[in-house]
C-alpha positions as CSV (number, residue, x, y, z in Angstrom):
1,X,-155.1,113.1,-45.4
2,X,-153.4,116.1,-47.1
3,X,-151.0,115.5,-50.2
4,X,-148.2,116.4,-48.2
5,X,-148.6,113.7,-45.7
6,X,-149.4,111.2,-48.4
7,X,-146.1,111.9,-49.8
8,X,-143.7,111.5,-46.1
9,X,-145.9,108.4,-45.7
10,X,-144.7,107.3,-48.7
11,X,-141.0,108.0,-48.3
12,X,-140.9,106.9,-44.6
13,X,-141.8,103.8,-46.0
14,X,-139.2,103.9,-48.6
15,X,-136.5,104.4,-46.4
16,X,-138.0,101.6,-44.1
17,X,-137.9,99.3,-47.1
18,X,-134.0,100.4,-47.9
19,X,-133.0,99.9,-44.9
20,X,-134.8,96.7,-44.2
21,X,-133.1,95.6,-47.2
22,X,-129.8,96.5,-46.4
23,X,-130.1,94.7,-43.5
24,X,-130.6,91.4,-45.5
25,X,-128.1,92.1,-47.8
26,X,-126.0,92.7,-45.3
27,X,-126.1,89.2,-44.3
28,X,-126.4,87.9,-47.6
29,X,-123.5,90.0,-48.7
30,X,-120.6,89.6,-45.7
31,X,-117.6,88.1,-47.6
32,X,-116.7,86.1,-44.7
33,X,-119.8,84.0,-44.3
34,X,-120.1,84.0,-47.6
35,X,-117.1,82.1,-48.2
36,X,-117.9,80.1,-45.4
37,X,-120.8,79.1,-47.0
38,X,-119.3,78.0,-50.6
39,X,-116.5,76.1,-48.9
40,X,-119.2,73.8,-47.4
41,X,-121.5,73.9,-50.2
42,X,-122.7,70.7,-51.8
43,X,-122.9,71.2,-55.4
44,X,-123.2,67.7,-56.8
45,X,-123.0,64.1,-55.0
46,X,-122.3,61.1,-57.2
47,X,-125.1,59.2,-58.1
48,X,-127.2,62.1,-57.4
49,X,-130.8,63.3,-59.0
50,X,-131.1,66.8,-59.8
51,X,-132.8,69.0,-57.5
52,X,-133.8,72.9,-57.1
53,X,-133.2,73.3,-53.3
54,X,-129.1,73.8,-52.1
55,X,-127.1,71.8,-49.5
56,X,-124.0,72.1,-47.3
57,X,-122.1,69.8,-45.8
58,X,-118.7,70.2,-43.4
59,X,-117.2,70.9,-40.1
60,X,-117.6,73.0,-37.5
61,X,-114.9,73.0,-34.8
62,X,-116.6,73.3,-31.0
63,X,-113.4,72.4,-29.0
64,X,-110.0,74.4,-30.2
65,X,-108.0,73.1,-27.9
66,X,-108.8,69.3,-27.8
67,X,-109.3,69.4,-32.1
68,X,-113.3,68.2,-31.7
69,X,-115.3,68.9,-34.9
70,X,-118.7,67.6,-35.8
71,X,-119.7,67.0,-38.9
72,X,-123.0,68.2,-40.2
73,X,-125.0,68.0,-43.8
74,X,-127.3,70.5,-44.1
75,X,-130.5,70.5,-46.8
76,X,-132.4,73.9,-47.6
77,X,-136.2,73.5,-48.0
78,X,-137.6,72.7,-51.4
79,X,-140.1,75.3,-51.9
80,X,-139.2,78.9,-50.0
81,X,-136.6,78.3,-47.6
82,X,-137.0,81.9,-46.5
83,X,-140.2,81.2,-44.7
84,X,-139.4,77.8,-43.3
85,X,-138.3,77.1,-39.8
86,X,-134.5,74.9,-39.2
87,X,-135.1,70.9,-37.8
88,X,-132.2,69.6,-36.9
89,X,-132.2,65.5,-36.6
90,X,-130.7,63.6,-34.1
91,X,-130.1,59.9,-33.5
92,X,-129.3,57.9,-30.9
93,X,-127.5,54.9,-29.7
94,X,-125.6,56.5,-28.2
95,X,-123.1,56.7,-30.9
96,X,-124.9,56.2,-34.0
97,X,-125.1,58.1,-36.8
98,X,-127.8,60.7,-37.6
99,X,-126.4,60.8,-41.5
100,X,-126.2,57.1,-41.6
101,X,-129.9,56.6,-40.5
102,X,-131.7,59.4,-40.8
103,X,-130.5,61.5,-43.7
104,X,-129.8,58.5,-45.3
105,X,-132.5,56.0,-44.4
106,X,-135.6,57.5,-43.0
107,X,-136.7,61.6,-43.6
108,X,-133.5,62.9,-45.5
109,X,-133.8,64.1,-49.5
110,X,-130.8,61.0,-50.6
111,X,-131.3,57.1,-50.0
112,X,-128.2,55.0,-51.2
113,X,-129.0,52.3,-53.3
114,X,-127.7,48.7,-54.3
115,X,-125.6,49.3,-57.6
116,X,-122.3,48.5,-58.6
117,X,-121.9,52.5,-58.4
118,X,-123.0,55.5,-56.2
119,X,-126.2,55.9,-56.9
120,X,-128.9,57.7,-54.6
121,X,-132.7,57.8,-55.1
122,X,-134.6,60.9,-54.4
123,X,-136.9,60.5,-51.5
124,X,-140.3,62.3,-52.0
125,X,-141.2,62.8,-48.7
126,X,-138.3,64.0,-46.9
127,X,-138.9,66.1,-44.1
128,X,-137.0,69.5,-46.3
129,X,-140.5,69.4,-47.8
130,X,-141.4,70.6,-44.4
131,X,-138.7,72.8,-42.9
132,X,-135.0,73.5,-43.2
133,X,-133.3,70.2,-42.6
134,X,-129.9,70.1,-40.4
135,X,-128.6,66.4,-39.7
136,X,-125.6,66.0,-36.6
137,X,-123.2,63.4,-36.5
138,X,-122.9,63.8,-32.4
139,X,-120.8,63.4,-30.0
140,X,-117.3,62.8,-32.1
141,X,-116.3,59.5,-32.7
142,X,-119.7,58.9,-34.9
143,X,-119.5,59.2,-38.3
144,X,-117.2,61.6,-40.0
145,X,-117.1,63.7,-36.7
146,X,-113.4,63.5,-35.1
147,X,-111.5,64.8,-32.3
148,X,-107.6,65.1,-32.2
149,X,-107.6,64.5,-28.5
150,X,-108.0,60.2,-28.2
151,X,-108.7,60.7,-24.6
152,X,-112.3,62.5,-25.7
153,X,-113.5,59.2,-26.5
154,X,-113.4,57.5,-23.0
155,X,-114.5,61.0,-21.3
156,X,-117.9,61.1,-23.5
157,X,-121.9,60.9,-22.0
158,X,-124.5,62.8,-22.0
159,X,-123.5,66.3,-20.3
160,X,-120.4,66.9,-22.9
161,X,-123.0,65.5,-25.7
162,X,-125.4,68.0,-25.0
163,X,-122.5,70.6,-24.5
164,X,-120.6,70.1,-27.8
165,X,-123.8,70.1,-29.8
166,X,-124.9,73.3,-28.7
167,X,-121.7,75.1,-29.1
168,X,-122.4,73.5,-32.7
169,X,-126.0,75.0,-33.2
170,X,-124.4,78.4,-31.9
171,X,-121.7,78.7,-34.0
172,X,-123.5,77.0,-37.4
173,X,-125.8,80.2,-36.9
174,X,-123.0,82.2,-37.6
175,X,-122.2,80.3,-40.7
176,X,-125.6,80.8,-41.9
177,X,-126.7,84.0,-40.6
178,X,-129.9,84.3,-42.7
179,X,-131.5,81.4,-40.7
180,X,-131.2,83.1,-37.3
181,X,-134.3,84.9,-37.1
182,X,-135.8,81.6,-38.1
183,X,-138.2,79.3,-35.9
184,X,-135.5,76.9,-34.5
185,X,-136.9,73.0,-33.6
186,X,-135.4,70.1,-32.5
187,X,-135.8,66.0,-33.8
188,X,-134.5,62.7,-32.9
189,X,-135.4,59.0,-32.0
190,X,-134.3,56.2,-29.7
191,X,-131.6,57.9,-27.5
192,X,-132.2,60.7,-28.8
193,X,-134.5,60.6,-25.8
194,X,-131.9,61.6,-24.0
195,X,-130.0,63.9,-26.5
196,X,-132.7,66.1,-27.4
197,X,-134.3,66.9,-24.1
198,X,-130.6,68.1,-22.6
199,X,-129.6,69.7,-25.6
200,X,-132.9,71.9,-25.4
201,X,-132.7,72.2,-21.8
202,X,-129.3,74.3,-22.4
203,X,-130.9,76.5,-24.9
204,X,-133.9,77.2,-23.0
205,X,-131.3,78.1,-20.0
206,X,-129.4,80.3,-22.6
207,X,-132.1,82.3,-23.8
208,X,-133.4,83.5,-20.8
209,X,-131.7,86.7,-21.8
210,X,-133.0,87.7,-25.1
211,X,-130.1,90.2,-25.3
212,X,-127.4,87.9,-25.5
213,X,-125.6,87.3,-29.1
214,X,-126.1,83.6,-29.2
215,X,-130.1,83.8,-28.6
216,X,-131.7,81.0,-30.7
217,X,-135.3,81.2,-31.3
218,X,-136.0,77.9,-29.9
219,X,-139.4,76.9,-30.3
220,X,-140.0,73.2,-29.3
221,X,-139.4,69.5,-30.2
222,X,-140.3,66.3,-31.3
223,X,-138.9,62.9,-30.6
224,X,-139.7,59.2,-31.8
225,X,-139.4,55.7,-29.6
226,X,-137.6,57.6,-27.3
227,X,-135.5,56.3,-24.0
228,X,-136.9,58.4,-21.8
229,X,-136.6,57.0,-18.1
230,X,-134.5,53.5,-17.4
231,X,-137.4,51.9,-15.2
232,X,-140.8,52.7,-17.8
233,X,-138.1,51.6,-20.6
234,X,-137.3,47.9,-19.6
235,X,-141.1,47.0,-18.3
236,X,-142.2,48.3,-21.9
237,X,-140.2,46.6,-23.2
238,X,-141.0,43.5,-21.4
239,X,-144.7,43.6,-21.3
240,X,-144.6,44.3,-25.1
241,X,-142.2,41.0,-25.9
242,X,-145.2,39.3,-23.7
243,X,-148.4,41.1,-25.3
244,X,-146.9,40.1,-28.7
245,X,-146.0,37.0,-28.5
246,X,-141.8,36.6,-28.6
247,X,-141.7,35.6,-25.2
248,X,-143.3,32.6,-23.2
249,X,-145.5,32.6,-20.1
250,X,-142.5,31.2,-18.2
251,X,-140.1,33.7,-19.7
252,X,-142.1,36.6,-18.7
253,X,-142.9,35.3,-15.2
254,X,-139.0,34.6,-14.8
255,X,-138.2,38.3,-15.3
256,X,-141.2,39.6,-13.6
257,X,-139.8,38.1,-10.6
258,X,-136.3,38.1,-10.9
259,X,-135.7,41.8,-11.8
260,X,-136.8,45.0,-10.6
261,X,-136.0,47.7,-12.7
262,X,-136.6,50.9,-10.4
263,X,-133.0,49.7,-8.8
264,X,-129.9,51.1,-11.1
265,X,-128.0,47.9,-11.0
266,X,-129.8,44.6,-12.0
267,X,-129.2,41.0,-10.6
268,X,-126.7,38.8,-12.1
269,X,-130.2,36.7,-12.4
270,X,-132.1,39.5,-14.3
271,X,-129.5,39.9,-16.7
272,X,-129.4,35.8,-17.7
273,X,-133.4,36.0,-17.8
274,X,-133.3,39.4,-20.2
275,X,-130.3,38.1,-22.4
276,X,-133.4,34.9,-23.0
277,X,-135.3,38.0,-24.2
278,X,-133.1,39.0,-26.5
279,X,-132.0,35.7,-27.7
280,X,-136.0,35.4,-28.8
281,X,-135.6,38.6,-31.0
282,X,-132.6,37.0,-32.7
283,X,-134.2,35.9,-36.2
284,X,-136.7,38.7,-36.1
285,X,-136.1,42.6,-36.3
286,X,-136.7,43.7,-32.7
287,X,-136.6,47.1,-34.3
288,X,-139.4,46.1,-36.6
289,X,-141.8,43.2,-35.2
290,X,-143.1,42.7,-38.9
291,X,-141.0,43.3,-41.2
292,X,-138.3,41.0,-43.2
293,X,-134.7,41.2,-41.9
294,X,-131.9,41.0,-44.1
295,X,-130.1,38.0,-45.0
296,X,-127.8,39.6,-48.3
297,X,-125.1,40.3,-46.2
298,X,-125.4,38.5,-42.6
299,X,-121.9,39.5,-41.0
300,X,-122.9,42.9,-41.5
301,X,-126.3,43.8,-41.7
302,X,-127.1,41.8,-38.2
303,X,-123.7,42.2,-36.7
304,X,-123.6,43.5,-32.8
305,X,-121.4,46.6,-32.3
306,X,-119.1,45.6,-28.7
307,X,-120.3,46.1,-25.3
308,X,-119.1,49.8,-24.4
309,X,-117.0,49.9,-21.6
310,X,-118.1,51.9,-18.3
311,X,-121.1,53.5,-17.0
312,X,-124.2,53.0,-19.6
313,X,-127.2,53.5,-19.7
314,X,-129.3,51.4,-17.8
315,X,-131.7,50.4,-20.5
316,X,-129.1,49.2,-22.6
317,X,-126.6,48.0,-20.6
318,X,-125.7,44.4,-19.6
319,X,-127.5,43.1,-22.8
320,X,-125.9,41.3,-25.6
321,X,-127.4,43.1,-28.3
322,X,-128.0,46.8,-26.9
323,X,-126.9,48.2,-30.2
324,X,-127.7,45.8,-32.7
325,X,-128.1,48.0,-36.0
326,X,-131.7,48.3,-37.0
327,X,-132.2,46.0,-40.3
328,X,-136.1,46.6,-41.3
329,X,-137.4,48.7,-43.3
330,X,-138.8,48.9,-47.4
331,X,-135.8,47.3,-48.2
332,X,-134.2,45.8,-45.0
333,X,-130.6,45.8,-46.5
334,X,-130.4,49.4,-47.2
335,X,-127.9,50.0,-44.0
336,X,-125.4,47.7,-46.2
337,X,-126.0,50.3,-49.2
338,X,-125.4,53.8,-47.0
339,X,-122.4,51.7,-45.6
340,X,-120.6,51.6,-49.5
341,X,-122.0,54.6,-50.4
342,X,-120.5,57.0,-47.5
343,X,-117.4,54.9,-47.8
344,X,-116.1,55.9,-50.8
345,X,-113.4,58.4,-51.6
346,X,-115.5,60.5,-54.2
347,X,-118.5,61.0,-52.2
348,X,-116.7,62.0,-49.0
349,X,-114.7,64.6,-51.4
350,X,-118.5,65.7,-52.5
351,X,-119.4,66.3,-49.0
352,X,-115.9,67.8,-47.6
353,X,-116.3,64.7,-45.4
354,X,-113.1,62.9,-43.4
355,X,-110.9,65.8,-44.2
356,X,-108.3,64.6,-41.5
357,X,-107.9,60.8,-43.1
358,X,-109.8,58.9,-40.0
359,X,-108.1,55.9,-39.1
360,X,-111.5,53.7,-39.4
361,X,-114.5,53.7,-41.9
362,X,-117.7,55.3,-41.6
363,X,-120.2,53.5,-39.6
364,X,-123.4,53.3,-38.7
365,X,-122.8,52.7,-35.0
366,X,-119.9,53.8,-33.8
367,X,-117.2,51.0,-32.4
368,X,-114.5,54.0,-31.6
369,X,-116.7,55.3,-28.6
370,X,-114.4,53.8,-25.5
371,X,-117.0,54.4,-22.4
372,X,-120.1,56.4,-21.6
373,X,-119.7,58.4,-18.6
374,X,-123.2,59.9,-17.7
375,X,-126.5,59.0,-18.2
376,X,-129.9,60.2,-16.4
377,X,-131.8,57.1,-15.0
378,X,-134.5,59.7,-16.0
379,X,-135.0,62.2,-18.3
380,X,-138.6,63.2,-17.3
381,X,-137.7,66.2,-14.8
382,X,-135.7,67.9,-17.8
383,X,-139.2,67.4,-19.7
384,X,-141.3,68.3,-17.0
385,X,-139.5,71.6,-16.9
386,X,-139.3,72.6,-20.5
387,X,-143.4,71.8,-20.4
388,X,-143.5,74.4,-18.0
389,X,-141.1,76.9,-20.0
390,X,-143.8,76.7,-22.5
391,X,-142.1,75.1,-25.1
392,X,-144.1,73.0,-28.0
393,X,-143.4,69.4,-27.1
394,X,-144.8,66.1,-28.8
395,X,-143.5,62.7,-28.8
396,X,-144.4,59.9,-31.1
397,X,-144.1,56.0,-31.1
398,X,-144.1,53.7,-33.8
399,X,-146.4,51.0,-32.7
400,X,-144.1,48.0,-33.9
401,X,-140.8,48.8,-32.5
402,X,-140.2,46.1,-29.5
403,X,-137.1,47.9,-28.6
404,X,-138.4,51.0,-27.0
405,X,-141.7,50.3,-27.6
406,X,-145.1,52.3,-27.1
407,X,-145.7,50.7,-24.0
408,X,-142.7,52.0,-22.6
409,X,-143.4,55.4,-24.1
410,X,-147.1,55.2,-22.7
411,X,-145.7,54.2,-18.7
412,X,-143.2,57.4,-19.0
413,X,-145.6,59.7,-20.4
414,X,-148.4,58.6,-17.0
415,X,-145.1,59.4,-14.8
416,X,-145.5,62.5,-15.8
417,X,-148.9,63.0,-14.4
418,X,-150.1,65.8,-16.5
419,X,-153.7,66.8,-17.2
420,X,-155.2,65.1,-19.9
421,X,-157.1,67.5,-23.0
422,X,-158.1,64.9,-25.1
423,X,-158.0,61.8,-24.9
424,X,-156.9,58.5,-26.5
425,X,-158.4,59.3,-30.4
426,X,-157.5,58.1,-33.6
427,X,-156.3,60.3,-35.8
428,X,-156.2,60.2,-39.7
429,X,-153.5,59.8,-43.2
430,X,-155.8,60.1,-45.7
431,X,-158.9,57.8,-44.8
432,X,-156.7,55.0,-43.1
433,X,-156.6,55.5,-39.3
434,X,-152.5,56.3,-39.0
435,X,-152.2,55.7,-35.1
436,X,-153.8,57.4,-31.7
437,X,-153.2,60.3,-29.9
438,X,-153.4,62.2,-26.5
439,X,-153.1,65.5,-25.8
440,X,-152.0,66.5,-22.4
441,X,-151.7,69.9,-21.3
442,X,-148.1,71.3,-22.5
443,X,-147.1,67.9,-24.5
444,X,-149.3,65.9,-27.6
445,X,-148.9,62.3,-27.7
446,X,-149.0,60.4,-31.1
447,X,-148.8,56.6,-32.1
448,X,-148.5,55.3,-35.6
449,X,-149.6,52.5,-36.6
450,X,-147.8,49.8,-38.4
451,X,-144.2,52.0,-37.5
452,X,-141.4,50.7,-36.2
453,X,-138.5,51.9,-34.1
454,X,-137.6,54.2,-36.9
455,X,-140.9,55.9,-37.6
456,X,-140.1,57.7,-41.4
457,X,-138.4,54.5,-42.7
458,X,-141.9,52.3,-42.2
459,X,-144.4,55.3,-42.8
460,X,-142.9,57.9,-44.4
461,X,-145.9,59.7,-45.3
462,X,-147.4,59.6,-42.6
463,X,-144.5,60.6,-40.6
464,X,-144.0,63.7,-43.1
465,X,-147.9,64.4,-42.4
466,X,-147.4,63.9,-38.8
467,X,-143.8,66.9,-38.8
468,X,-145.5,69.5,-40.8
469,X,-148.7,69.4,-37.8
470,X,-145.8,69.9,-35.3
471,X,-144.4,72.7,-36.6
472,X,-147.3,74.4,-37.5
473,X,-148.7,73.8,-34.2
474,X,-151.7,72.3,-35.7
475,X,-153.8,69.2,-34.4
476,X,-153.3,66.1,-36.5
477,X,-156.8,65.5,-38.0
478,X,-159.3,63.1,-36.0
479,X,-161.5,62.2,-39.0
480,X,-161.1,61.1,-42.6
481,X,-159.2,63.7,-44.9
């Protein structure tokens, strides 16, 4: 090669370089989004350790007309954010919060704790050691996320859930511009089942043409104890109260003959025979088979949130109980601490949090949420397509969750009837067995042993293992590491 091309190789490369910079900067550097930015950035929370990596927290608005905003706190990743893909977190119920349990309580940077004044306690492995971490408080009417429109809250389910929350993800891309380009994934637990599936179901639809403005690079997603389909949900979680041990023989045989869960509506007798059910999990944590409950604060830490009015789903319908608050845990009280912590004035200043004055505190569970309108008996066909979209799928089950339990998760997942890759094999945290695992062709199955419903609060290394193999597409390992 002569001199003379050395030298336009060089400056073509150059001026690649400048202009590839530029384009970053240009980003970086727009006033607008910049200001956007700062107005939701966290600097400080009370009580709070010191830490390298940066966090936001705010509204975005995803209905003008109606006033709906949801609220979202946002962590960057602790060690080169640049190169790290966005998980956003959602939790179920429906209507509980994804701050109050899973920033909070299970994978987030910040747990709460019991003092006299805000305090929080760095958690060492939160999943922002993994990937850019975005938690949702979805639909309005959880949490700090509002709607001026009162009427919103007896219209909500699962379609405007899903709809609301992707406006959300569309328009936070716009706030943060430099985290387009960046591999997108999806989390949740519980009814997130539901949430997750549909909300990735409408991106999927959305970016079949790459051209348009609000593409997302959308890559896949995980969820945990998932309600996936109404009938595989209530024999789980049957067969499971029977297999270990909180039901009787005669209990068991009641129900087994009394209800019939393919049919949508259940017998005035099913419902008496699965209210005994629940009655047996009363003194235990049906979240958490083996694990304390807490007794500090009874009226609140055990309390039941009201029956929602209207069409719910089936799994959790009918049931005294449906949306008893999950109390295990390290320290099974620790719901009571997020409670005092989000509640006071100073901290929701910190976060820009309740900016309209909400008429009612924060909750975990939501008690503002009039009626659920729509729910799937079935969630399965939306998974069975996005399998076949090719998108990276995996879903995980704590092992001592009788709620929705892995049996349940095990009947959906043979509904499915996909080809099997490699079967049932343990897989490894350190040299301690953490659970078993199936791969089927387009979706990885994974238990984890000695979990309950809320998989990073119980294990939450091996939970932190088990996210960083999803998003790096990599097998969890099947020997001793």
């Amino acid at each position: 090669m002569g001199l003379c091309s050395v030298v336009l190789n060089f400056v073509v490369h150059v001026v690649l370089l400048i202009s590839f910079t530029k384009q970053a900067l240009g980003v970086a550097l727009n006033k607008e989004v910049l200001a956007e930015q700062e107005a939701d950035r966290v600097y400080e929370l009370p009580g709070q350790p010191e830490v390298k990596f940066k966090q936001y927290a705010g509204y975005i608005t995803v209905n003008e007309s109606h006033g709906r905003a949801l609220f979202y706190w946002f962590f960057e990743a602790t060690h080169k954010p640049q190169h790290k893909p966005v998980l956003l977190w959602l939790n179920g119920g429906p209507g509980c919060s994804s701050i109050g349990a899973g920033e909070t309580e299970e994978l987030g940077p910040f747990f709460p704790q019991n003092s006299y004044r805000p305090k929080l306690k760095l958690n060492p492995y939160s999943w922002n050691n993994a990937a850019n971490l975005l938690f949702l408080e979805s639909p309005v009417g959880v949490g700090f996320s509002y709607t001026n429109t009162s009427s919103d809250l007896d219209e909500l389910g699962d379609t405007i859930t899903a709809k609301d929350s992707h406006t959300f993800i569309v328009k936070w891309f716009k706030r943060f511009p430099q985290f387009k380009s960046h591999k997108f994934f999806i989390s949740g637990e519980s009814y997130a089942g539901h949430y997750v599936p549909q909300l990735a179901e409408l991106i999927f639809d959305n970016n079949r043409n790459p051209a348009k403005k609000d593409f997302i690079n959308f890559k896949g997603f995980i969820i945990g104890n998932a309600a996936l389909d109404d009938e595989t949900d209530q024999q789980g979680l049957v067969d499971y109260a029977w297999s270990h041990a909180v039901i009787s023989d005669g209990l068991y045989d009641n129900i087994t003959t009394k209800c019939n869960f393919r049919h949508e509506n259940l017998t005035d007798d099913c419902d008496v025979e699965m209210g005994k059910l629940f009655d047996a999990y009363e003194n235990i944590d049906i979240y958490s088979l083996y694990t304390p409950a807490c007794y500090r604060n009874y009226s609140s830490t055990r309390k039941q949130s009201p029956i929602v009015r209207g069409k719910l789903p089936l799994a959790f319908s009918k049931i005294d109980g449906w949306r008893r608050k999950p109390a295990g845990g390290y320290d099974p009280c620790s719901s009571d601490y997020t409670e005092a912590y989000l509640n006071t004035p100073e901290v929701q200043k910190a976060l820009h949090a309740n900016v309209t004055k909400i008429s009612y505190p924060w909750s975990q569970c939501s008690d503002n949420i009039g009626s659920w309108r729509d729910s799937p008996h079935s969630i399965l066909p939306v998974i069975k397509k996005l399998i076949a979209g090719g998108l990276r799928i995996w879903v995980y089950s704590g092992d001592t969750d009788g709620r929705v339990p892995v049996t349940s998760t095990r009947y959906a997942l043979k509904k499915l009837g996909l080809e099997i890759v490699q079967d049932w094999t343990p897989w490894y945290t350190s040299t301690q067995v953490g659970g078993w695992t199936v791969v089927y062709k387009g979706l990885t199955f994974v238990t984890i042993r000695g979990a309950g419903h809320e998989v990073p609060r119980f294990t939450p290394k091996p939970a932190l293992q088990l996210v960083r193999h999803f998003l790096q597409n990599r097998n969890i390992p099947s020997r001793p590491i």
